[in-house]
DSSP file (Angstrom, degrees, kcal/mol; ACC not computed):
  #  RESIDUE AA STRUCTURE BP1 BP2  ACC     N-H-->O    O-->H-N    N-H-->O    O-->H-N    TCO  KAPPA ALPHA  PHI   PSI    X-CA   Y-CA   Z-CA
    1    1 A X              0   0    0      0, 0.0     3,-0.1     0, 0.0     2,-0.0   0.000 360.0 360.0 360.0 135.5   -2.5    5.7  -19.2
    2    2 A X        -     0   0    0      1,-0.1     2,-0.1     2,-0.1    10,-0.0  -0.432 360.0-100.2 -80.2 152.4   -5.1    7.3  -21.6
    3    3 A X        -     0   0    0      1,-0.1    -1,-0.1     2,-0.1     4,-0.1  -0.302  25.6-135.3 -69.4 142.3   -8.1    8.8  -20.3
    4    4 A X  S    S+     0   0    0    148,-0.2     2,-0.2     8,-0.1    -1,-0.1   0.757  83.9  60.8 -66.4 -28.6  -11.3    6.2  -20.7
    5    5 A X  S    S-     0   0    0      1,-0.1     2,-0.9     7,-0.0    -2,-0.1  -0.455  96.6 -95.2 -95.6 167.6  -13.4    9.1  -22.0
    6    6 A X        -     0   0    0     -2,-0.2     9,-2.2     6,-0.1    10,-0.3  -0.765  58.0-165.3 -93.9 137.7  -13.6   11.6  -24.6
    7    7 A X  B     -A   14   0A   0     -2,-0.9     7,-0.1     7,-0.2     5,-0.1  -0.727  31.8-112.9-124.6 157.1  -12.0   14.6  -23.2
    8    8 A X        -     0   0    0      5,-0.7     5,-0.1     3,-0.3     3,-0.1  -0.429  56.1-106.7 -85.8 165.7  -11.5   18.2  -23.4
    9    9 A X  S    S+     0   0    0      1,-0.2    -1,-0.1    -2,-0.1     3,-0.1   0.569 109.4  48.3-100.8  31.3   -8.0   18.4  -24.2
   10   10 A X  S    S+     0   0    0      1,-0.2     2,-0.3     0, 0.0    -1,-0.2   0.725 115.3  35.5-107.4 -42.0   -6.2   19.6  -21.1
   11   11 A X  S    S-     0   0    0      2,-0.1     2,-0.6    -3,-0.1    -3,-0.3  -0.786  72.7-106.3-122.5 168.1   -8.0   17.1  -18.9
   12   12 A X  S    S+     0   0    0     -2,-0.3     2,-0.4    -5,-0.1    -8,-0.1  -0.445  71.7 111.1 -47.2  36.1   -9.7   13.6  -17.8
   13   13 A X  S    S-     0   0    0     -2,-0.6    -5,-0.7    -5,-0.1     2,-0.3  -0.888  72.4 -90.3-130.9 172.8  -13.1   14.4  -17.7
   14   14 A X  B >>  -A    7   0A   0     -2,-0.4     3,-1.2    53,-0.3     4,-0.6  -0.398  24.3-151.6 -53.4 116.4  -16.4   13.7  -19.6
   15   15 A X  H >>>S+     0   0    0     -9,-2.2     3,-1.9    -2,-0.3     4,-1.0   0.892  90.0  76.8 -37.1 -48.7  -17.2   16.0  -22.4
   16   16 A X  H 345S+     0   0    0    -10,-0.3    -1,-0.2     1,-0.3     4,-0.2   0.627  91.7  56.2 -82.2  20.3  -20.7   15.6  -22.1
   17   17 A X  H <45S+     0   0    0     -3,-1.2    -1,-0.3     2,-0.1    10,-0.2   0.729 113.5  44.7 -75.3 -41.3  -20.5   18.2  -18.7
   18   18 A X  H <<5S+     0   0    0     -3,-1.9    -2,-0.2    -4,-0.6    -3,-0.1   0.935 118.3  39.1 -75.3 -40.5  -19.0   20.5  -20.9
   19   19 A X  T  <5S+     0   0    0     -4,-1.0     2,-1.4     1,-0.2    -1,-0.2   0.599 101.4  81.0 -58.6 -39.6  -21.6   20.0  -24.1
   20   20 A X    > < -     0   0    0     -5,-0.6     3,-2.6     1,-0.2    -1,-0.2  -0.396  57.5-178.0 -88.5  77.5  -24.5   19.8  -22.1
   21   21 A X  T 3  S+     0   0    0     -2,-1.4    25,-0.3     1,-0.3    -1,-0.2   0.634  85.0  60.7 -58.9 -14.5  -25.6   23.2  -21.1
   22   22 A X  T 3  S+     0   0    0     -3,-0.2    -1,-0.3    24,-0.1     4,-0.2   0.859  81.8  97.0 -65.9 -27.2  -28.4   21.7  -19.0
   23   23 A X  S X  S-     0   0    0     -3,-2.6     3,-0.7    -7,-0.2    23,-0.1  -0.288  85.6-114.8 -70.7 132.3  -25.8   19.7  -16.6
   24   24 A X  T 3  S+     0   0    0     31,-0.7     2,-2.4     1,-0.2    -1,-0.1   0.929 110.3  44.7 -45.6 -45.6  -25.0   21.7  -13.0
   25   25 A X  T 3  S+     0   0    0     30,-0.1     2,-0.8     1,-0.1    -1,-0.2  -0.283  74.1 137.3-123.1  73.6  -21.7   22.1  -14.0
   26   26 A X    <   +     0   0    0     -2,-2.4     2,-0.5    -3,-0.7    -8,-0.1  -0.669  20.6 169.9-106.3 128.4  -21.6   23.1  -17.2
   27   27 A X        -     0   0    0     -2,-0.8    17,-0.1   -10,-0.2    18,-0.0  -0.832  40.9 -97.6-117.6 166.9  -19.2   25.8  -18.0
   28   28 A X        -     0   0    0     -2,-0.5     2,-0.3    15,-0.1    15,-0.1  -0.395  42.2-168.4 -74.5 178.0  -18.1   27.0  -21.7
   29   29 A X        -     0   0    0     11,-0.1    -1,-0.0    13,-0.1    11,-0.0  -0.978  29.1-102.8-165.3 152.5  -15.0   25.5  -22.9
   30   30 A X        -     0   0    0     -2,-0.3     2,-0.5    11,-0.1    11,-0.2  -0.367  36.9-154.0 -80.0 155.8  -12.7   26.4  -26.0
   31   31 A X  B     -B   40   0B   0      9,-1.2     2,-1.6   -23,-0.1     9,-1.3  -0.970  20.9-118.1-139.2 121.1  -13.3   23.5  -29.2
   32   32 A X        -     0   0    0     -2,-0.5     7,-0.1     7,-0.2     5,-0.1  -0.251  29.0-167.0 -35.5  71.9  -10.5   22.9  -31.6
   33   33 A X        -     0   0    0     -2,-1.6     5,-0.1     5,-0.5    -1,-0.0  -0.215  47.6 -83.1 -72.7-169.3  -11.5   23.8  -34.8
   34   34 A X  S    S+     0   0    0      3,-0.1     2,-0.2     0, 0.0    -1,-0.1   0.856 119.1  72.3 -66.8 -36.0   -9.2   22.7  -37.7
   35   35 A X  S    S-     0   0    0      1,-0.1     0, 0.0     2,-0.0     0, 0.0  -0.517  73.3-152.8 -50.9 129.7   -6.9   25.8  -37.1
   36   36 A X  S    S+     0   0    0     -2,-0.2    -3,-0.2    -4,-0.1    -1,-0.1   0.923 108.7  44.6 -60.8 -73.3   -4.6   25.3  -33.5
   37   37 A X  S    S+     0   0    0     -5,-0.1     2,-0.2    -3,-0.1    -3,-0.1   0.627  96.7  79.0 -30.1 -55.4   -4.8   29.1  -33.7
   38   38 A X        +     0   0    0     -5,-0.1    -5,-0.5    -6,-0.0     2,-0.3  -0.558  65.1 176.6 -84.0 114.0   -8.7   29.4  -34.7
   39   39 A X        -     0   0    0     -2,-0.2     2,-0.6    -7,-0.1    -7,-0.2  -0.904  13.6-164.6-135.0 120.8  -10.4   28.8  -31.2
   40   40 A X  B     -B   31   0B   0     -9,-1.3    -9,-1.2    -2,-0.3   -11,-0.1  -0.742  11.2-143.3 -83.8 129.4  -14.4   29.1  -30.6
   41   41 A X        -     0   0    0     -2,-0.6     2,-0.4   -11,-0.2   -11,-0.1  -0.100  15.6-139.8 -52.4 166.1  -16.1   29.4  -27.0
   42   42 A X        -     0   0    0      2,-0.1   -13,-0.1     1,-0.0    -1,-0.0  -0.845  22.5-177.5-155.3 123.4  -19.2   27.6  -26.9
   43   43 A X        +     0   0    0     -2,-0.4     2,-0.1   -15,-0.1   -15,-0.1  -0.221  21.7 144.4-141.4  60.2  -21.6   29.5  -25.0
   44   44 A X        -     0   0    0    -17,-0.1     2,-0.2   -25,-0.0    -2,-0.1  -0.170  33.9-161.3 -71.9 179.8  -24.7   27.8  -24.6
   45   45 A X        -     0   0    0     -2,-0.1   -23,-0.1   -18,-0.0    -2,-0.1  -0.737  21.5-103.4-160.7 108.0  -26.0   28.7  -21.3
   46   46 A X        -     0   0    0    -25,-0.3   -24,-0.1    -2,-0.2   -25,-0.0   0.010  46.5-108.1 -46.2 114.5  -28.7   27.2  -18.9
   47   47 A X        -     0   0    0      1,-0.2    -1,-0.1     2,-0.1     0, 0.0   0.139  20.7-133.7 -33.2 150.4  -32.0   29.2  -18.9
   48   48 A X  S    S+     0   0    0      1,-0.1    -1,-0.2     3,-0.0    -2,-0.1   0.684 100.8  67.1 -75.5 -15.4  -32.7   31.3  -15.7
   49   49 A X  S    S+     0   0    0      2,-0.1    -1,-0.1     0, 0.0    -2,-0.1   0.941  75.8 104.0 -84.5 -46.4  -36.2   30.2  -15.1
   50   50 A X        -     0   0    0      1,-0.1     2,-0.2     4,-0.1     3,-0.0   0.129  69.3-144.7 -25.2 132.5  -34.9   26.3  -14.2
   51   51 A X    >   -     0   0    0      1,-0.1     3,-3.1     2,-0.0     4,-0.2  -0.764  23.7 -98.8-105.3 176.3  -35.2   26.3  -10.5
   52   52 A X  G >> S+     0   0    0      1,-0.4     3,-4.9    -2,-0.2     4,-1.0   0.936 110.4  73.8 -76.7 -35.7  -32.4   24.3   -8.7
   53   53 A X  G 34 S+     0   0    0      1,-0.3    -1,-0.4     2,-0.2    -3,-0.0   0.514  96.8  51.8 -53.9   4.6  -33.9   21.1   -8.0
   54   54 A X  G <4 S+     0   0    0     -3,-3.1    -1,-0.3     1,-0.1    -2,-0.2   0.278  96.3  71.7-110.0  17.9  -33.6   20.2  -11.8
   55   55 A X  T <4 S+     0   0    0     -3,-4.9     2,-1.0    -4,-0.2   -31,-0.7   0.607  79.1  84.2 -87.9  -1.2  -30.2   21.0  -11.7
   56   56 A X  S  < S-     0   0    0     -4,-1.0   -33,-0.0   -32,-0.1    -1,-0.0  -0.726  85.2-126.3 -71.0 120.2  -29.5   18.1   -9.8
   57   57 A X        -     0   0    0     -2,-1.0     2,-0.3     1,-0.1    -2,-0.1  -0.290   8.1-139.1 -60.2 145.2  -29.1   15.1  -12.0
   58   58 A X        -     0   0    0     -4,-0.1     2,-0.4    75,-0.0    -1,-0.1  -0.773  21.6-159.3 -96.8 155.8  -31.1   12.2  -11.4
   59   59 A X        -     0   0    0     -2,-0.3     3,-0.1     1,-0.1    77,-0.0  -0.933  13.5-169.0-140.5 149.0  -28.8    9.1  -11.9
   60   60 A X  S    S+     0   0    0     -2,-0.4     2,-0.4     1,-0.2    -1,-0.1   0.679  75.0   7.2-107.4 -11.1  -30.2    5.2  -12.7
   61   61 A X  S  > S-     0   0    0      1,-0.1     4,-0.8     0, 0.0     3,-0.2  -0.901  77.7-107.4-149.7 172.1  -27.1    3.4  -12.2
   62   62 A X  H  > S+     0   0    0     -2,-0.4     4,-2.6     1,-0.2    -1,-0.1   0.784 115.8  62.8 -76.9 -19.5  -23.8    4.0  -11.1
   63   63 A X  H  4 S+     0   0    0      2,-0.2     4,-0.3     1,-0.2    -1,-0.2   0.594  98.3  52.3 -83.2 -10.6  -22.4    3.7  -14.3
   64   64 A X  H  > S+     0   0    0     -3,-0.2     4,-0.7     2,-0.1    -1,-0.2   0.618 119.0  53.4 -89.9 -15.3  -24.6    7.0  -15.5
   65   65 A X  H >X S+     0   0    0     -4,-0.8     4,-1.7     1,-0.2     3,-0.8   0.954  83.9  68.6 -42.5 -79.8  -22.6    8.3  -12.0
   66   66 A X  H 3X S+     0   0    0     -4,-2.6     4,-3.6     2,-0.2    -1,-0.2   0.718 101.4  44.8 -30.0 -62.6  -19.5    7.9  -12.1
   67   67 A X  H 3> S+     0   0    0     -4,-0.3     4,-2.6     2,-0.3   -53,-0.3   0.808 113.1  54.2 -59.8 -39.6  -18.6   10.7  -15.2
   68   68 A X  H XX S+     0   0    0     -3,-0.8     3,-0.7    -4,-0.7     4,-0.6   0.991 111.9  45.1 -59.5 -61.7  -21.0   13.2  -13.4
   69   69 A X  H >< S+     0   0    0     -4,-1.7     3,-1.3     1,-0.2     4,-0.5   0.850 110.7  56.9 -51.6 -37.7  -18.6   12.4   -9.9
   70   70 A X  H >< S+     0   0    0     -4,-3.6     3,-0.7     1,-0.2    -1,-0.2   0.963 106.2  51.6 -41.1 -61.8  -15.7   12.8  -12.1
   71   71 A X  H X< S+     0   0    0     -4,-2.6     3,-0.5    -3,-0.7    -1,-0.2   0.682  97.7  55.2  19.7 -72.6  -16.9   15.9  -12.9
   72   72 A X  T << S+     0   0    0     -3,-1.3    -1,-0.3    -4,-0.6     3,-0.2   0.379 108.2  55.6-100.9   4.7  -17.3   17.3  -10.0
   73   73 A X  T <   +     0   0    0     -3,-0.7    -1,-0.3    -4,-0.5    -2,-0.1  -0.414  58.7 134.8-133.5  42.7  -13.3   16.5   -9.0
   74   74 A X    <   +     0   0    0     -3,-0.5     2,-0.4    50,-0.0   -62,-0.1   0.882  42.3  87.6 -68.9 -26.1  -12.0   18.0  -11.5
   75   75 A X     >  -     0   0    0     -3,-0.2     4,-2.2     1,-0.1     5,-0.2  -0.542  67.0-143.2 -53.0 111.8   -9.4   19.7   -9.5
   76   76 A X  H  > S+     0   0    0     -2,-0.4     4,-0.9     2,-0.2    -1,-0.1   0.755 101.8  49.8 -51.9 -21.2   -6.0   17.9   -8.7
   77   77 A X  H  > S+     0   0    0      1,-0.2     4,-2.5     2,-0.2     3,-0.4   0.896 111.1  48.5 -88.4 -12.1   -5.6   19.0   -5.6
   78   78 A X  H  > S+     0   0    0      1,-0.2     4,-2.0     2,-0.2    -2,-0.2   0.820 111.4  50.9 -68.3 -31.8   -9.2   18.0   -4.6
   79   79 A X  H  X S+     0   0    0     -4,-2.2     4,-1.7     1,-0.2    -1,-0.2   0.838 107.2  52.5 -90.7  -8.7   -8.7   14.7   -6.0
   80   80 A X  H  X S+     0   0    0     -4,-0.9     4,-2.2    -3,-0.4    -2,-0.2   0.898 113.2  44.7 -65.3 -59.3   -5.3   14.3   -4.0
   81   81 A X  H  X S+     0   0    0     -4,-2.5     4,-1.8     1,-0.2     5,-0.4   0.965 114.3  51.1 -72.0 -42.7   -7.3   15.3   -0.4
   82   82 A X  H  X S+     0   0    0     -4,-2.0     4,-2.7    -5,-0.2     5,-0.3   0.968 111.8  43.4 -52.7 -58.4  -10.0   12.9   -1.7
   83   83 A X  H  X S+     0   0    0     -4,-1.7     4,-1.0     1,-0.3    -2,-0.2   0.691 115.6  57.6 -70.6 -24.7   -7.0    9.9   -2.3
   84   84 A X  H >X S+     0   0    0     -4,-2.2     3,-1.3     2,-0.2     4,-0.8   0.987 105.4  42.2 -66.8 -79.8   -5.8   11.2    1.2
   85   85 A X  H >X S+     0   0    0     -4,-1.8     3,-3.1     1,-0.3     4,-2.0   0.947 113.3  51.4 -55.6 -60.5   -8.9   10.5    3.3
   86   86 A X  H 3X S+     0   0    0     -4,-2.7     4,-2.0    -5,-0.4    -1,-0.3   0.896 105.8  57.5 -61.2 -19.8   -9.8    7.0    1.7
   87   87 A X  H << S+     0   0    0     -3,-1.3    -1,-0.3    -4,-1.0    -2,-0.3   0.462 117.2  32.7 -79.6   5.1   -6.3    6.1    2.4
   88   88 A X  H <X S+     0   0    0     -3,-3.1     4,-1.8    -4,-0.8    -2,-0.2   0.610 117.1  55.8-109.0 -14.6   -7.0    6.9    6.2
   89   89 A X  H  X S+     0   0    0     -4,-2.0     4,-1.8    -5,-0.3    -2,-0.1   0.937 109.4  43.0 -23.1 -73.4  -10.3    5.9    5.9
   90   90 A X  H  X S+     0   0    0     -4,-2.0     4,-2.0    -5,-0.2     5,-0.2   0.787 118.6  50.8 -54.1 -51.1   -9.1    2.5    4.6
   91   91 A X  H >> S+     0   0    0     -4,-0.2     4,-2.8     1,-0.2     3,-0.7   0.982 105.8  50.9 -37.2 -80.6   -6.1    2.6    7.7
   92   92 A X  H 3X S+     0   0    0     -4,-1.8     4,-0.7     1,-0.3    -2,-0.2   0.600 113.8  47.7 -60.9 -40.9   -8.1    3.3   10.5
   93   93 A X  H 3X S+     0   0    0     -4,-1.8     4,-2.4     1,-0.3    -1,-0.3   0.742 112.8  43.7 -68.6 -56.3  -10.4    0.5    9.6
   94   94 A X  H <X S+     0   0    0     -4,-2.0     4,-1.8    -3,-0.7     5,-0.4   0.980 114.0  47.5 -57.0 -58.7   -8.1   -2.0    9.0
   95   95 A X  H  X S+     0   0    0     -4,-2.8     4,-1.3     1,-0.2     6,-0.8   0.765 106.3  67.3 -78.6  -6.5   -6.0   -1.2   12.2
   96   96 A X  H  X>S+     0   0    0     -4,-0.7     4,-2.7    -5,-0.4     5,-1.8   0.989 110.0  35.0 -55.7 -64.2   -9.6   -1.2   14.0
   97   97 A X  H  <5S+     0   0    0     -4,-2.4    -2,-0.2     1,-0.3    -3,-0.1   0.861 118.8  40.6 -60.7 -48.8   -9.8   -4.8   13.3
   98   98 A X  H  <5S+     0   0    0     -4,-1.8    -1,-0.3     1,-0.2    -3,-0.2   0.977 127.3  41.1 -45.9 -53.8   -6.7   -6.3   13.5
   99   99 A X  H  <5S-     0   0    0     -4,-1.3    -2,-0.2    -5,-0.4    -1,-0.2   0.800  92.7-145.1 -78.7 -26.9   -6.3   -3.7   16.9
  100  100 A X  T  <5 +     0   0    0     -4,-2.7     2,-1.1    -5,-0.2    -3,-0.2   0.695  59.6 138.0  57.3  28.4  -10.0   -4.7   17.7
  101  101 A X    > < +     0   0    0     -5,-1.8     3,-1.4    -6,-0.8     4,-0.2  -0.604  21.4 166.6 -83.5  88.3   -9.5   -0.7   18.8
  102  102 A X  T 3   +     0   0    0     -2,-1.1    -1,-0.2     1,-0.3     4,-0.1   0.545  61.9  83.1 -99.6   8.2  -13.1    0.2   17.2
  103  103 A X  T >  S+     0   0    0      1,-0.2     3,-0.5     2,-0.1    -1,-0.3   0.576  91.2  61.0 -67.9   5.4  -12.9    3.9   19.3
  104  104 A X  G X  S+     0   0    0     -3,-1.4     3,-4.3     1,-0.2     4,-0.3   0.963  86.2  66.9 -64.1 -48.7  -10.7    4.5   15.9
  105  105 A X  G 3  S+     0   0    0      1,-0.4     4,-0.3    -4,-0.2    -1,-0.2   0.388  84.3  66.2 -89.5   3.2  -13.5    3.9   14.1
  106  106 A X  G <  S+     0   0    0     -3,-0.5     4,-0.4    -2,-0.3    -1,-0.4   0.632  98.1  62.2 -55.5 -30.7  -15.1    7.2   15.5
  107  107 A X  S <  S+     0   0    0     -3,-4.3     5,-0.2     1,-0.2    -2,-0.2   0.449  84.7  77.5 -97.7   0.9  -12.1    8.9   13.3
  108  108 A X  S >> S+     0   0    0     -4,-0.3     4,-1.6    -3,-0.2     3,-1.2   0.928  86.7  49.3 -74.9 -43.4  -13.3    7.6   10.0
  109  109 A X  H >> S+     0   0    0     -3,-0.3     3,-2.6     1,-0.3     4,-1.9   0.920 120.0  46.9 -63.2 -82.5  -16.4   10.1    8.9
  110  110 A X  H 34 S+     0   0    0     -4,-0.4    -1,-0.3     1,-0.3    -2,-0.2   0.169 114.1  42.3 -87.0  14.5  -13.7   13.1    9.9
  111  111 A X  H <4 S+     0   0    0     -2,-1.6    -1,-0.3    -3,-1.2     4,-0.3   0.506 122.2  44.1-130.5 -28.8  -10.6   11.8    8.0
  112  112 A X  H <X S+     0   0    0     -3,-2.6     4,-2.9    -4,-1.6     5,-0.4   0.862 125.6  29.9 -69.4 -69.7  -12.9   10.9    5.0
  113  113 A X  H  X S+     0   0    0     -4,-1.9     4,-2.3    -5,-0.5     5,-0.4   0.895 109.3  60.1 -59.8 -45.8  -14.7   13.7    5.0
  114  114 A X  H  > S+     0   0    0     -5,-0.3     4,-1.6     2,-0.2     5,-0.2   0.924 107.4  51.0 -65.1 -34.1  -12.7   16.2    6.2
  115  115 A X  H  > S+     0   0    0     -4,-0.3     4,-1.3     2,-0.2    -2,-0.2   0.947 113.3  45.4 -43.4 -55.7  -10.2   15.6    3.2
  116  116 A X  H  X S+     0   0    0     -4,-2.9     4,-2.0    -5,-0.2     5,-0.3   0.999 113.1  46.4 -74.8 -49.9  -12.8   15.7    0.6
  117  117 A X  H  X>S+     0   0    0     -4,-2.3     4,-2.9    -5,-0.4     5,-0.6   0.938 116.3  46.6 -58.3 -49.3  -14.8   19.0    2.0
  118  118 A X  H  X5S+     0   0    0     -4,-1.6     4,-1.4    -5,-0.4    -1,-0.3   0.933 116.6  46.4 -56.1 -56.4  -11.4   21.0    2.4
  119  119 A X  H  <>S+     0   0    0     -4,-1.3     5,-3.4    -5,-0.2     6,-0.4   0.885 122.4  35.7 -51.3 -59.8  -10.6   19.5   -1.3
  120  120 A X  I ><>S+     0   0    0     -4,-2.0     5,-2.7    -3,-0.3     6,-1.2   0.905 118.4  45.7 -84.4 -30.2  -14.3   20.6   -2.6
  121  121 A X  I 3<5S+     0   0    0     -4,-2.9    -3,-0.2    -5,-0.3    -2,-0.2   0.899 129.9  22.4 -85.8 -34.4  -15.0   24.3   -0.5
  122  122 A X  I 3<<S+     0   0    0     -4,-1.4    -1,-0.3    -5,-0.6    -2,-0.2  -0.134 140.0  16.7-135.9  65.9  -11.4   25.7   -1.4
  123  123 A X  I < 5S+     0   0    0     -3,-0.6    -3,-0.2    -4,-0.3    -4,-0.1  -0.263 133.8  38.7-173.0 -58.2   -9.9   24.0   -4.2
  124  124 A X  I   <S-     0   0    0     -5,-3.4    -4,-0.2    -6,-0.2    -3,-0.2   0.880  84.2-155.6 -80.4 -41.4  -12.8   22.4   -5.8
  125  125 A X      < +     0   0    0     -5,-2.7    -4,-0.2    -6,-0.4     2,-0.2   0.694  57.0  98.3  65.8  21.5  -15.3   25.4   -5.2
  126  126 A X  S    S-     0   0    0     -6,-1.2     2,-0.3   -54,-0.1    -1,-0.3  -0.523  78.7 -92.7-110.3 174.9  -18.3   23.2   -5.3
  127  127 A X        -     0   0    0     -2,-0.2     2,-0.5    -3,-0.1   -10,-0.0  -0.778  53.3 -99.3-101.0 142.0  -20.8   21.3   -3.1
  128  128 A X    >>  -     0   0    0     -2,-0.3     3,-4.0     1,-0.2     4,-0.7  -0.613  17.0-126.1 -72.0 123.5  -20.0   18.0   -2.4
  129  129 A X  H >> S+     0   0    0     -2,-0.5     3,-5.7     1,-0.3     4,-0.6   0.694 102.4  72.1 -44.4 -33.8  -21.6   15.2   -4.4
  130  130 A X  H >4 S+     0   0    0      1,-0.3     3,-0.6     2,-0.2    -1,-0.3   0.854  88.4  57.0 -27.5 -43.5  -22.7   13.6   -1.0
  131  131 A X  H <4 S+     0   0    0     -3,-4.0    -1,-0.3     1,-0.3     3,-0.2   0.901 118.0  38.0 -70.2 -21.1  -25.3   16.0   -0.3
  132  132 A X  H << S+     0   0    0     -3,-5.7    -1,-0.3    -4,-0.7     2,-0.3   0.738 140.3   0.7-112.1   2.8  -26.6   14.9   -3.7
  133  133 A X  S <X S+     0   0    0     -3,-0.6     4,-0.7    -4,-0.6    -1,-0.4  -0.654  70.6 178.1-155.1 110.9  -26.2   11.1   -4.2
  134  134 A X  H  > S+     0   0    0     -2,-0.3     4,-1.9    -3,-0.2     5,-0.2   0.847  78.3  40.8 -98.4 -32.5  -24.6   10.4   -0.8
  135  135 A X  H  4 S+     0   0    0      1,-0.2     4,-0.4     2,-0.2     5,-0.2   0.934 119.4  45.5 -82.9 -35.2  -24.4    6.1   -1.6
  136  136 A X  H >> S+     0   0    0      1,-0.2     4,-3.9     3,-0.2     3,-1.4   0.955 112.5  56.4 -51.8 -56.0  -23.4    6.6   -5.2
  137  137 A X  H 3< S+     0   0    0     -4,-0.7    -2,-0.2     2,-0.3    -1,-0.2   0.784 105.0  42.5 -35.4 -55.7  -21.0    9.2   -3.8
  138  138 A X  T 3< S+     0   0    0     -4,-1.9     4,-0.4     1,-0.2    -1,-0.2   0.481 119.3  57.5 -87.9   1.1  -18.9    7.1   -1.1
  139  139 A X  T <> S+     0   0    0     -3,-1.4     4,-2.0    -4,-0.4     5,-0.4   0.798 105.7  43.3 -82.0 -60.4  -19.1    4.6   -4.2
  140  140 A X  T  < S+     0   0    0     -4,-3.9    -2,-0.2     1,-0.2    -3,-0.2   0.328 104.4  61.6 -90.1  19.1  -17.7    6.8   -6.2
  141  141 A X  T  > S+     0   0    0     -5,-0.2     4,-1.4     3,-0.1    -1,-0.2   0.789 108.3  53.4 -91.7 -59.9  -14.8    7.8   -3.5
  142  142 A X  H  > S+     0   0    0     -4,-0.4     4,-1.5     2,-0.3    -2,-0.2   0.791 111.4  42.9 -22.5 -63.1  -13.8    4.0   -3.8
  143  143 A X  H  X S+     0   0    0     -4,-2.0     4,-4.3     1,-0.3    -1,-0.2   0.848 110.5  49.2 -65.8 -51.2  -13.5    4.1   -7.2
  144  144 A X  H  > S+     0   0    0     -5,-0.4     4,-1.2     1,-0.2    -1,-0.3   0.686 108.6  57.0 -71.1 -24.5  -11.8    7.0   -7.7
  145  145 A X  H  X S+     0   0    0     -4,-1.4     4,-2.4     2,-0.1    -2,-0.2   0.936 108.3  47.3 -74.6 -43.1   -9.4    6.0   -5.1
  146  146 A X  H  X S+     0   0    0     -4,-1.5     4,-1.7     2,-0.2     5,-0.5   0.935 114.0  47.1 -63.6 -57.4   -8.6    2.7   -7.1
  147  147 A X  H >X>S+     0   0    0     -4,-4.3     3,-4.7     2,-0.2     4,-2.3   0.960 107.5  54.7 -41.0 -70.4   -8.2    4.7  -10.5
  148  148 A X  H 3<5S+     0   0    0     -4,-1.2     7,-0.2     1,-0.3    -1,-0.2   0.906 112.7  49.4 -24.1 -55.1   -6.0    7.3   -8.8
  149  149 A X  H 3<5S+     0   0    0     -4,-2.4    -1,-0.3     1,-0.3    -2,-0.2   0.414 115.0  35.9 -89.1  12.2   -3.8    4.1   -7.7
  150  150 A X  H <<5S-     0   0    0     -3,-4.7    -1,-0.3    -4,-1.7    -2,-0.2   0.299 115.8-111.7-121.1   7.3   -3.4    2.2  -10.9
  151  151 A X  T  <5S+     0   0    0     -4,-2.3    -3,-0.2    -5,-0.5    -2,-0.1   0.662  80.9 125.9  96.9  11.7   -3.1    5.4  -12.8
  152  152 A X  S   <S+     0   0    0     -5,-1.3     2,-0.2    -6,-0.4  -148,-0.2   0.871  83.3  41.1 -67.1 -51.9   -6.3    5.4  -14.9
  153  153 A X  S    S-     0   0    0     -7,-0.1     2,-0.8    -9,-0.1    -3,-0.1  -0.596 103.8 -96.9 -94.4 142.5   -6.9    8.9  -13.3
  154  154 A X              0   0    0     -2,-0.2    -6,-0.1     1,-0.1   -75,-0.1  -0.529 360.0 360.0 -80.1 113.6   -4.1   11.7  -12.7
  155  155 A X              0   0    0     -2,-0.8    -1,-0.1    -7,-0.2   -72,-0.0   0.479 360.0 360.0 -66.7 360.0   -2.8   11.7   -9.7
């Protein structure tokens, strides 16, 4: 399935991480010029003086969200340990209710969470968005689980 965004051309994510040298994770990134051969860097760079609290994005909607959280999971295997933990997330929750056994439901933060932080600290090499949008975030776990599973996103 083609990616919904305009993309760099190896992956599914938002250009405008890559273009925007203000955005936290903006790294340079080769651009196609007419030549396949002829490749430029682009190697804008965030001033030093910014202190980190404006590298956090401020976000108005979920839909200005979403691309940043994309983003930030750019790794497959981090987005595989994410698709892992909301599918045990999603278990243990279900088999709480039906089981009405809700001491599962103690095992949800670590089966969510632990997937994704193992995913972000040694695969991803980032902080996880929680610590910076945490509602957007577990929004944007959801979502990203649903993509993964009709194929929108690569699995």
């Amino acid at each position: 399935m083609a990616c919904p965004f305009p993309t760099s051309a190896s992956s599914c994510l938002p250009l405008e991480s890559a273009m925007n040298p203000y955005h936290p994770n903006h790294h340079p990134i080769k651009i196609n010029n007419k030549q396949d051969s002829e490749m430029t860097e682009n190697t804008m760079q965030t001033p030093q003086n910014e202190d980190k609290a404006s590298e956090t994005p401020r976000f108005n909607s979920f839909r200005e969200f979403y691309p940043f959280y994309l983003n930030e999971h750019s790794n497959l295997t981090c987005r595989r340990l994410h698709f892992v933990g909301t599918a045990l997330v999603i278990g243990l929750v279900i088999t709480a209710i039906i089981s009405r056994n809700w001491t599962l439901l103690w095992a949800v933060p670590v089966a969510g969470y632990g997937f994704a932080w193992v995913g972000h600290f040694f695969f991803e090499h980032n902080r996880p968005a929680t610590f910076k949008n945490p509602f957007y975030s577990l929004w944007g776990d959801f979502v990203m689980f649903k993509d993964i599973l009709i194929g929108k996103i690569e699995r």
